[in-house]
C-alpha positions as CSV (number, residue, x, y, z in Angstrom):
1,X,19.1,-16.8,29.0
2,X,15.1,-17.0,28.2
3,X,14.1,-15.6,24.7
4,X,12.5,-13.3,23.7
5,X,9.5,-13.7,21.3
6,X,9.7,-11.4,17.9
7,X,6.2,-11.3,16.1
8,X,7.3,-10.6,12.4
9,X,4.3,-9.2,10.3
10,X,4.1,-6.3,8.0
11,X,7.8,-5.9,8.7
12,X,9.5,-9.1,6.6
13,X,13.2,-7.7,7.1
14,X,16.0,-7.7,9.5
15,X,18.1,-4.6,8.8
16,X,16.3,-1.1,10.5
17,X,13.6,-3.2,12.2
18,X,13.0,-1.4,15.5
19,X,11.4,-4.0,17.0
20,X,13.8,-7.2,15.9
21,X,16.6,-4.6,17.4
22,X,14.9,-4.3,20.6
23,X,14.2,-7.9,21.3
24,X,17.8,-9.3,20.6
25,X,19.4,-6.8,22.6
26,X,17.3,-8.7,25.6
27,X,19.1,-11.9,24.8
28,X,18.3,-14.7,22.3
29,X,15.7,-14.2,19.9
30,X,12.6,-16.8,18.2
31,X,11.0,-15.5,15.4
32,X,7.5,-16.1,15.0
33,X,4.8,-15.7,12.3
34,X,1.0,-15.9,12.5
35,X,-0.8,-16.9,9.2
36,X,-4.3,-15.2,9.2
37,X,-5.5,-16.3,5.6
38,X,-9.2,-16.6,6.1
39,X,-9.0,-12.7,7.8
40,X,-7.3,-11.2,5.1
41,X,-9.3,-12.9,2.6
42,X,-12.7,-11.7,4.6
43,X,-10.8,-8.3,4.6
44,X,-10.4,-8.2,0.6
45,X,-6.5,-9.2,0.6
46,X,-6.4,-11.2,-3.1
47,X,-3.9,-13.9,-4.3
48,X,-1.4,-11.7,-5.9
49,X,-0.2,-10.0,-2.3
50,X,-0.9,-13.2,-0.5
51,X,1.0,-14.9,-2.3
52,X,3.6,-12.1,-2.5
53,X,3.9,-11.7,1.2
54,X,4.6,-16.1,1.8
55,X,7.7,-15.4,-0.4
56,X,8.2,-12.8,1.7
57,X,8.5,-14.9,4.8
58,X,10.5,-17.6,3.3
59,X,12.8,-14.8,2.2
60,X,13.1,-14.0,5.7
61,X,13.4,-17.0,7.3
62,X,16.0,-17.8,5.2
63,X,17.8,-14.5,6.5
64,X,16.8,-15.4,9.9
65,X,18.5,-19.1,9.6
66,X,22.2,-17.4,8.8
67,X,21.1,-15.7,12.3
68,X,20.6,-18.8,14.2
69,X,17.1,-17.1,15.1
70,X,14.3,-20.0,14.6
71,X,11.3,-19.0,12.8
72,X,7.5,-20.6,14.0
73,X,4.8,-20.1,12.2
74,X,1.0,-20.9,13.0
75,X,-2.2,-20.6,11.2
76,X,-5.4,-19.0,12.5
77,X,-8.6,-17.9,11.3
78,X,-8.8,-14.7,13.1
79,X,-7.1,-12.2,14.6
80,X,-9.0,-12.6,18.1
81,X,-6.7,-16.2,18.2
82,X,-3.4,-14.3,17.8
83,X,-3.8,-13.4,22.1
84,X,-3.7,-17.0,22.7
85,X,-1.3,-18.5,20.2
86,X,1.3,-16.4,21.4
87,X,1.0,-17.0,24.8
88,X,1.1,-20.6,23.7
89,X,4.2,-20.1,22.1
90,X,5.5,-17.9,24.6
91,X,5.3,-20.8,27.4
92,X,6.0,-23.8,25.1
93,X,9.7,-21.5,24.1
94,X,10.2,-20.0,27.6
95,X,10.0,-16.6,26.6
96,X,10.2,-13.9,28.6
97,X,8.4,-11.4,26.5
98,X,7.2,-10.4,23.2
99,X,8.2,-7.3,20.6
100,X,6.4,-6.4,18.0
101,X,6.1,-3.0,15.0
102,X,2.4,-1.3,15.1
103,X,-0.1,-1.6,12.5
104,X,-2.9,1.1,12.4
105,X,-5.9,0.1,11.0
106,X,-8.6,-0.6,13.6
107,X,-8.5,-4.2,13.7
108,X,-4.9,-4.2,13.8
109,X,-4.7,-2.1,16.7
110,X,-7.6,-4.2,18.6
111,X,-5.5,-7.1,17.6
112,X,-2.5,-5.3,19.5
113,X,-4.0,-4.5,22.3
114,X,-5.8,-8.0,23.4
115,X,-1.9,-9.1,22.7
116,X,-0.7,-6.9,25.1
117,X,-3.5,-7.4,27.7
118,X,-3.0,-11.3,27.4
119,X,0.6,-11.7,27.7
120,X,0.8,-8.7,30.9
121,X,-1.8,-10.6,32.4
122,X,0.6,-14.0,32.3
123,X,3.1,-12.0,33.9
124,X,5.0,-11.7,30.7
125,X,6.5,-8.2,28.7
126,X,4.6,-7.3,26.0
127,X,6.3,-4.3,23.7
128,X,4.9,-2.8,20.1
129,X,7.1,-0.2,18.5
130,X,6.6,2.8,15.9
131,X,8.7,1.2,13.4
132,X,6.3,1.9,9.9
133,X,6.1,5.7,10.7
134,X,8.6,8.8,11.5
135,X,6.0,9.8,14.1
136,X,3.7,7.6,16.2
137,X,0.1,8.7,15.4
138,X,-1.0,11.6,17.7
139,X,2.7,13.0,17.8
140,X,1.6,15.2,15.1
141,X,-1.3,17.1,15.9
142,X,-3.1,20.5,14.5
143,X,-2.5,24.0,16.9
144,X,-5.7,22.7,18.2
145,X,-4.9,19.3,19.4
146,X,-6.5,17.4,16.5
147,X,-5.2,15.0,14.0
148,X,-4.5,16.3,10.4
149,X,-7.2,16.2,8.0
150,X,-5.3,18.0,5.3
151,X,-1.7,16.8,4.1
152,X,0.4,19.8,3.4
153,X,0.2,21.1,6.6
154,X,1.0,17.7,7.9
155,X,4.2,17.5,6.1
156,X,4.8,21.0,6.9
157,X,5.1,19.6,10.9
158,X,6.8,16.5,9.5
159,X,9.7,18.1,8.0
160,X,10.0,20.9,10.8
161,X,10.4,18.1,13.6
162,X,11.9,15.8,11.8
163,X,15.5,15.0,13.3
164,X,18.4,12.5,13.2
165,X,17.0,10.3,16.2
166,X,13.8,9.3,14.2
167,X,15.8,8.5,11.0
168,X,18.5,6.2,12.5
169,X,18.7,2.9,11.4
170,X,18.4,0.4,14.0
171,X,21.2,-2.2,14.2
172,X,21.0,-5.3,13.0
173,X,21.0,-8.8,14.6
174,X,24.4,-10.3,14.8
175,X,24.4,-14.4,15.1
176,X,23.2,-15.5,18.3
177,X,24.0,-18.9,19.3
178,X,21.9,-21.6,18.6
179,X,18.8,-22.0,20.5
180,X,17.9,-25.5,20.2
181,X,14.3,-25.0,18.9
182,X,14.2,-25.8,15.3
183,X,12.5,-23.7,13.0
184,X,8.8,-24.3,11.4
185,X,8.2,-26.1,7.6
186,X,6.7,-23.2,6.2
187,X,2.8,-24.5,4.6
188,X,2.1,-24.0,0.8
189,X,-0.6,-21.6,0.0
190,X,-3.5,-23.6,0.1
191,X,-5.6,-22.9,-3.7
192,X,-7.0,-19.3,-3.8
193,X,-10.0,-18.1,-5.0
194,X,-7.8,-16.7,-7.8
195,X,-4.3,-17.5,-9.5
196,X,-1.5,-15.6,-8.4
197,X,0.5,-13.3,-11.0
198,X,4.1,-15.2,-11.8
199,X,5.6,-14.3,-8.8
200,X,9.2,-13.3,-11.1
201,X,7.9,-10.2,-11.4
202,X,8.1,-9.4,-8.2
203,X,10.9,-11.2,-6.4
204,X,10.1,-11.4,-2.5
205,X,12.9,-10.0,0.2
206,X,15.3,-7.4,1.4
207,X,17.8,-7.7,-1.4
208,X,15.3,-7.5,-4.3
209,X,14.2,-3.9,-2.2
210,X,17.2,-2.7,-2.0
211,X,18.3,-3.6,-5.6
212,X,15.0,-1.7,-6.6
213,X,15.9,1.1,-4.3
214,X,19.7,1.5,-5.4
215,X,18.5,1.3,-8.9
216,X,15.9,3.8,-8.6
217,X,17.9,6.5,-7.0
218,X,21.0,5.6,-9.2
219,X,19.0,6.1,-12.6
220,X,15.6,7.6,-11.9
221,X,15.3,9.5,-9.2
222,X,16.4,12.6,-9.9
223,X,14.2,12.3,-12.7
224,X,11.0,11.6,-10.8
225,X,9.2,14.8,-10.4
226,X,9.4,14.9,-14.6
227,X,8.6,11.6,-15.0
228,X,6.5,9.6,-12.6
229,X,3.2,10.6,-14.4
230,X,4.1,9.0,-17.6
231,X,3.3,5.0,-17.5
232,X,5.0,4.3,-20.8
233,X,8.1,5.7,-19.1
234,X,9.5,3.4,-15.8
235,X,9.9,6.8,-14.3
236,X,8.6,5.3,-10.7
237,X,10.3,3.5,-7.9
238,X,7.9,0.4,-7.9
239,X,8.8,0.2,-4.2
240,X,5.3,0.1,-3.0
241,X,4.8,-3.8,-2.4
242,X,8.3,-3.7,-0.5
243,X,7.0,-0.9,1.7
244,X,3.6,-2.1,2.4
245,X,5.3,-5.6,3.8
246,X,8.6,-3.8,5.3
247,X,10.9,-5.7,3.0
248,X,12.5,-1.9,3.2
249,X,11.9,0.4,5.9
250,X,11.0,3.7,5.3
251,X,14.0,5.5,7.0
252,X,16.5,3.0,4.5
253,X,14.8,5.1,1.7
254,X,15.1,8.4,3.3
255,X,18.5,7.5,4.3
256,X,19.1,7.0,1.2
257,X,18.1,10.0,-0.2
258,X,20.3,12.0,2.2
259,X,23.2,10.7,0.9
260,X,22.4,11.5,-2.5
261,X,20.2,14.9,-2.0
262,X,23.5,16.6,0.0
263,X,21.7,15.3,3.5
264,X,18.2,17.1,2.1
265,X,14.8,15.9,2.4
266,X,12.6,18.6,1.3
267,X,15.2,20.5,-0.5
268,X,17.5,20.3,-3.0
269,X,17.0,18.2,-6.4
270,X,13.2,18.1,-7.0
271,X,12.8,14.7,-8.3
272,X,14.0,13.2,-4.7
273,X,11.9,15.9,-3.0
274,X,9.0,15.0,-4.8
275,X,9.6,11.4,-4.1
276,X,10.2,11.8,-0.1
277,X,6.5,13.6,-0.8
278,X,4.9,10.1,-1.5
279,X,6.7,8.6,1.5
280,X,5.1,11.5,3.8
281,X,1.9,10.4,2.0
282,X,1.7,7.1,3.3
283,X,2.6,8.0,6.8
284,X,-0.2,10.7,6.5
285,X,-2.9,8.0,6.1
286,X,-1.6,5.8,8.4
287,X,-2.2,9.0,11.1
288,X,-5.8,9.8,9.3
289,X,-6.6,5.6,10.3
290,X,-6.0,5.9,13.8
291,X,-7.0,10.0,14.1
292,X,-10.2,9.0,12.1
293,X,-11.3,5.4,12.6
294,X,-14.4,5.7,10.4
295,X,-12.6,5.1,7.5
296,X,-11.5,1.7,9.0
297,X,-15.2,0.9,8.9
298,X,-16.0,1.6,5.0
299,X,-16.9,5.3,5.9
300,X,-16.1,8.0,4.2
301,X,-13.8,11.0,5.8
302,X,-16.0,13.9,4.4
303,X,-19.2,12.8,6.7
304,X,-21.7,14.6,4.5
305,X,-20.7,12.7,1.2
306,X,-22.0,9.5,3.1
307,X,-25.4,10.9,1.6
308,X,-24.4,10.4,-2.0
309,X,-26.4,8.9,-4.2
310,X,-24.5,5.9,-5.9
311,X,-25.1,4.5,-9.0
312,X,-26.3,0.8,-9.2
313,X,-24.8,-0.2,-12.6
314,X,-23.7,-3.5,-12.8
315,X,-22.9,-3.3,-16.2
316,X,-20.6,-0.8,-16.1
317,X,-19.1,-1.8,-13.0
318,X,-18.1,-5.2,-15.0
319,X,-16.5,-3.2,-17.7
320,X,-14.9,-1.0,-15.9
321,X,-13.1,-4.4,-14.1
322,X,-12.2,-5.8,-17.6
323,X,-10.7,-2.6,-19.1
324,X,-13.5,-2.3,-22.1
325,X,-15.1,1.2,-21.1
326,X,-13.9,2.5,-24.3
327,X,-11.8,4.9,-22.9
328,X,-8.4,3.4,-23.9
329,X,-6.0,5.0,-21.0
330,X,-8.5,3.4,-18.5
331,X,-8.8,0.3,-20.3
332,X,-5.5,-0.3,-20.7
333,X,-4.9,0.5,-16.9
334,X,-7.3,-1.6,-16.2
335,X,-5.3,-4.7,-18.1
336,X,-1.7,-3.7,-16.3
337,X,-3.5,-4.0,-12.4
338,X,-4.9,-7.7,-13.7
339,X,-2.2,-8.7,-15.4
340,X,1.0,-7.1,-13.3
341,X,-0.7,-6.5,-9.6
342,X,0.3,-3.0,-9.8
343,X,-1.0,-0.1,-11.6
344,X,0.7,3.5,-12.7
345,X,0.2,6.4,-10.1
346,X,-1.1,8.9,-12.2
347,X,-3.3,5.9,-14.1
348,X,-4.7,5.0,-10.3
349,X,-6.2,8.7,-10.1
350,X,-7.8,8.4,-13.5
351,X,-9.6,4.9,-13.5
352,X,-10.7,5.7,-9.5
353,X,-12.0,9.3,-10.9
354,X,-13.6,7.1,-13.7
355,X,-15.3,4.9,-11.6
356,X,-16.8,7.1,-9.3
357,X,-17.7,10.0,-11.2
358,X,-18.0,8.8,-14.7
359,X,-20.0,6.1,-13.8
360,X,-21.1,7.1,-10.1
361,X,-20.1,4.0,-8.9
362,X,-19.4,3.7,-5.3
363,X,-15.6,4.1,-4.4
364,X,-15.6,1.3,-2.1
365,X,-16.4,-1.4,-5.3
366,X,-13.4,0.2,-6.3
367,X,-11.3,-0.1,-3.4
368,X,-11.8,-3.6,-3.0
369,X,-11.3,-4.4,-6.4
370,X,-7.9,-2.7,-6.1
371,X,-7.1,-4.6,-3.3
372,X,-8.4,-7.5,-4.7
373,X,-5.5,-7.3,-7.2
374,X,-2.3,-5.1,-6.1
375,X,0.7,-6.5,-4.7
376,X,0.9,-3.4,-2.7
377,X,-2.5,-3.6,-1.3
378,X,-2.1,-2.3,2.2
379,X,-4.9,-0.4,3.9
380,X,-3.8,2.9,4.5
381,X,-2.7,4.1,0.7
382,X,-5.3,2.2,-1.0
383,X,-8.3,3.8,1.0
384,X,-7.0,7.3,0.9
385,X,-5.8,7.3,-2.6
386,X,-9.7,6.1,-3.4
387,X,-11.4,8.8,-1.3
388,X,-9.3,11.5,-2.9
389,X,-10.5,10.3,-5.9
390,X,-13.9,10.3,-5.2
391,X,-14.1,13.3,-3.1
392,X,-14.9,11.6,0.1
393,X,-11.7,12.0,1.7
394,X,-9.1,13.9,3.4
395,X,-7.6,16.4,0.9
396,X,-10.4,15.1,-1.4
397,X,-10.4,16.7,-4.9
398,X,-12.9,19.1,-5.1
399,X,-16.1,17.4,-6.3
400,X,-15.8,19.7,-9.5
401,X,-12.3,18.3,-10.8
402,X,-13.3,15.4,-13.2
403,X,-10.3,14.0,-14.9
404,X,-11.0,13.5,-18.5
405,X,-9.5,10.6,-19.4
406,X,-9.0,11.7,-23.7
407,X,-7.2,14.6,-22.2
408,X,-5.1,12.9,-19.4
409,X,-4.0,10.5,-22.1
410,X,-3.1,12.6,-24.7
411,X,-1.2,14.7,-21.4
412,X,0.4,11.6,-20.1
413,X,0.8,9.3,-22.7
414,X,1.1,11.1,-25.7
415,X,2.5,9.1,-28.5
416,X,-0.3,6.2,-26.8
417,X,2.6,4.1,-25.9
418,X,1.1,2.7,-22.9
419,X,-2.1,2.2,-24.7
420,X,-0.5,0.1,-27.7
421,X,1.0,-2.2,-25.1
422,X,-2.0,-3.1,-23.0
423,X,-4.2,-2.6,-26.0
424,X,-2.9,-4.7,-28.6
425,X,-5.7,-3.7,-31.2
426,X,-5.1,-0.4,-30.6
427,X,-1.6,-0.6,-32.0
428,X,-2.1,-0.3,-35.5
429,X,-4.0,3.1,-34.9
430,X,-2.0,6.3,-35.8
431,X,-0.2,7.7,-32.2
432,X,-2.7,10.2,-31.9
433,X,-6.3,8.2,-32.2
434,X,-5.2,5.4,-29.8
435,X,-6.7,7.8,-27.2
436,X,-10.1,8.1,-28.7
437,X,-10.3,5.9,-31.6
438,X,-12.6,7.2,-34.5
439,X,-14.9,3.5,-34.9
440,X,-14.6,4.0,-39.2
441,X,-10.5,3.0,-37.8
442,X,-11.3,0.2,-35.4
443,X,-12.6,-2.3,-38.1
444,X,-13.2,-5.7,-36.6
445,X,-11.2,-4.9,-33.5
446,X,-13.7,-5.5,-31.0
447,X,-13.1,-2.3,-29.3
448,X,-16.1,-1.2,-28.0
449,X,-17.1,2.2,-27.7
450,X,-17.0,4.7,-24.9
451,X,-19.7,3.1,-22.6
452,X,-20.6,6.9,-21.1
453,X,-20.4,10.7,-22.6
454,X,-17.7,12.3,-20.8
455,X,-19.6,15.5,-20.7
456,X,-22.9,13.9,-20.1
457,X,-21.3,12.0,-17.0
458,X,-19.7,15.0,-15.6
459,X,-22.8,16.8,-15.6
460,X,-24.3,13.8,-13.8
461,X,-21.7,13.7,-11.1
462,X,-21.6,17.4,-10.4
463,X,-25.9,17.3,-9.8
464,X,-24.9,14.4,-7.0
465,X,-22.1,16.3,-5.2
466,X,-24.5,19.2,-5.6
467,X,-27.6,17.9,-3.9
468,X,-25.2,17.4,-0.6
469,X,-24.8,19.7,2.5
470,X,-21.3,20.1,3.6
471,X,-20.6,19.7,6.8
């Protein structure tokens, strides 16, 4: 029998992979894997998920090997030589056809498509799958035909058509006989523009995912609603790299969740509910990128906030980066993204609110910086999280709500555990002034002081939002 091609890329697993399914029920199965380093760099991808996602695929190839399923893997600089490569590969292997799981942003999809186009015009199949969402984007649509702009009502039609078709798992591979085309040496990481976190803090693969998952819903999760906006207490999942790179599948953590919320979703203990919430969320903005392509393109979703007047401080900016604002709970948020790759939910909300409306700072310096940094980085999430924050986006906080960080730390952090970890000369401070240290305490610290007057920089921020026309 001829193969059949499967293109492996934000989906590093083998177990519920719609697309991996689908090709090795046409016969015998190479797996291949397109490097694009120089395009994700240009695109802002950093060294901590680049790095993250090539332990990834030598997790997975190792899977793949007990499988008898080959992996090849080729380097380009673009996406526009992905067309070409795989037919290359395609008619050195025989193939019949290629499978693939969507991606949504913009160049992803153009990717897909010139993929499609070139391998149908060679007279070979050419198949992507919905395999990242419940619901393919435009499934969902508003009682006038559009694409959500808000969430709730979005989950509202989630929930109501969700069924047990769209949260089966698909099967998984069984060992195919050998194909007689050897697998690829997987290439080092060439150097990076910066050095990747110590990669034991986040293993790479399936079982590392579903270790995290087992543990979370075994220990935590009924505790999450309580619990997830307090980063001194491990109250979250810390799923999201797994997720953005498909080392777990989103219908493996729903599925999982039926089994332990008495086959609920949206129901039943709150803490699981709440958590299926977050998982709604990021198949929300993966609908608002293709319903909404502007935001692909560094534009905001609110059209009439494109006229806002940003701040040019470089200065702040910079400090902002280092985590020496002298606002402690940003600070010290700050010094967990650099350090860790990952950053606290509820502390992501306060340092983007910071950023953009303390110091009027354009989101999208924020944005990249995030993505810059995170292990999770992944498109979708990281450009609607930002928008909320700064009021450009769908389901944006209204342009009045200015998180105060003194009060959101003393809310959510309030014996400034968090703070004495990441602040280390903040420790000796009594619990209660770690969140806005008097300076006669400080001494010879080096703590510097608040770098803008919360009050001062609220009224600032409102005058902006102000001077705009709504749509």
């Amino acid at each position: 029998m001829t193969p059949t091609l499967m293109w492996f890329r934000s989906d590093l697993r083998l177990h519920d992979n719609r697309a991996l399914a689908a090709a090795s029920r046409r016969g015998p199965v190479v797996a291949v894997y397109l490097r694009a380093l120089p395009h994700w760099q240009r695109h802002g991808h950093g060294a901590n998920q680049l790095d993250f996602r090539a332990r990834g695929v030598a997790a997975l190839k190792e899977d793949l090997e007990g499988l008898n399923i080959p992996l090849l893997h080729r380097d380009i600089d673009d996406f526009a030589e992905a067309p070409e490569t795989l037919l290359a590969i395609a008619r050195e292997t025989g193939a019949s056809g290629l499978h693939f799981n969507r991606e949504y942003p913009v160049d992803e999809l153009a990717r897909d498509a010139a993929v499609i186009e070139a391998l149908q015009a060679a007279g070979l199949e050419a198949h992507g799958h919905h395999d990242a969402v419940a619901f393919a984007p435009g499934e969902l649509l508003t009682g006038k035909g559009d694409y959500y702009g808000v969430f709730t009502p979005f989950s509202r039609a989630w929930h109501r058509r969700l069924d047990a078709e769209r949260l089966a798992l698909s099967d998984t591979p069984v060992p195919q006989a050998p194909t007689g085309i050897e697998s690829d040496p997987l290439p080092a990481l060439p150097e990076l523009a910066d050095t990747p976190i110590d990669g034991r803090q986040w293993p790479a693969g399936e079982a590392p995912a579903a270790d995290r998952l087992e543990r979370f819903l075994r220990f935590r999760g009924r505790h999450y609603a309580s619990q997830r906006d307090f980063p001194a207490i491990r109250g979250t999942s810390e799923l999201s790299p797994y997720l953005a790179l498909g080392m777990i599948s989103h219908r493996q953590c729903l599925q999982a969740v039926l089994a332990e919320n008495d086959g609920s979703l949206g129901e039943g203990d709150a803490g699981l509910a709440a958590w299926v919430n977050e998982l709604v969320w990021r198949e929300f903005y993966r609908h608002v990128a293709v319903g909404f392509p502007r935001v692909c393109r560094h534009r905001p979703f609110q059209r009439h906030t494109e006229a806002l007047a940003w701040r040019d401080d470089e200065s702040g900016f910079a400090a902002w980066c280092e985590g020496r604002t002298g606002y402690p709970v940003v600070d010290a948020a700050m010094r967990q993204l650099v350090a860790t790759g990952w950053m606290h939910n509820r502390l992501r909300m306060i340092t983007a609110m910071f950023l953009s409306k303390h110091l009027l700072v354009d989101w999208r310096r924020g944005e990249a910086f995030f993505l810059r940094h995170l292990v999770d980085g992944e498109f979708c999430a990281n450009n609607g999280g930002w928008q909320w924050a700064a009021s450009t986006g769908t389901d944006a906080a209204p342009y009045f709500r200015i998180f105060n960080p003194t009060t959101q730390s003393q809310r959510f952090d309030p014996e400034g555990r968090f703070i004495a970890e990441w602040l280390p000369e903040l420790a000796a401070l009594p619990a209660k002034a770690r969140h806005a240290p008097p300076r006669d305490l400080l001494g010879s610290s080096g703590y510097p002081p608040p770098i803008v007057d919360h009050k001062a920089a609220r009224a600032r921020a409102l005058d902006a939002f102000k001077a705009l026309k709504a749509d």
